[in-house]
C-alpha positions in Angstrom: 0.0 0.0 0.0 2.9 2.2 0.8 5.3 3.1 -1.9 8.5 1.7 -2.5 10.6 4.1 -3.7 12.2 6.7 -1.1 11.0 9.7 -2.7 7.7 8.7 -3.5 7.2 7.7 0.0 8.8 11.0 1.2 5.9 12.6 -0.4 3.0 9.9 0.5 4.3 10.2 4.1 4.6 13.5 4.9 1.1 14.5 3.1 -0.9 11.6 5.6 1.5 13.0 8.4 0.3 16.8 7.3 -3.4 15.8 6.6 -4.6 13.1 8.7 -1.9 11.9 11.3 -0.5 13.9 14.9 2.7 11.6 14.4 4.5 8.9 12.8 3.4 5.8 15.4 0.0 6.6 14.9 0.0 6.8 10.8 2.4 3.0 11.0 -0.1 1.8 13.6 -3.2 2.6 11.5 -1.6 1.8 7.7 -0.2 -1.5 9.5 3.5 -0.6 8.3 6.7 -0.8 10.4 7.7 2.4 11.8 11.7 1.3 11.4 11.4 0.8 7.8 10.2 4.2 6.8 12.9 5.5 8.8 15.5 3.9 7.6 14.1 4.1 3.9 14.0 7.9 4.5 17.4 8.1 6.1 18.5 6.5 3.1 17.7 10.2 0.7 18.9 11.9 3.9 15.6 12.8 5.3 14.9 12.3 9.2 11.4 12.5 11.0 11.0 15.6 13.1 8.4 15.2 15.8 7.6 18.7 16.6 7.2 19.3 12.8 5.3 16.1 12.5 6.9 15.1 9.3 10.4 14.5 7.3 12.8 17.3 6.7 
């Protein structure tokens, strides 16, 4: 359900954390994905979850 590739899911992320999540536990917990994963698929392009931003920068 989630994308693949690292940029796309940069995007697909950050637009559920933006428009329908208060933080990244919540959006794994309900979309059923692993919360390590996107992390370290978004660590990959350099990009690291900010929790007072709520999203990827």
């Amino acid at each position: 359900m989630i994308p693949k590739d690292p940029v796309m899911l940069l995007s697909f992320i950050n637009l559920k954390l933006r428009d329908f999540y208060g933080s990244l536990e919540q959006l794994c917990e309900d979309l059923a994905c692993s919360e390590t994963e996107i992390i370290d698929k978004l660590d990959s392009i350099d990009y690291h979850y900010d929790k007072e931003k709520n999203q990827f920068v």
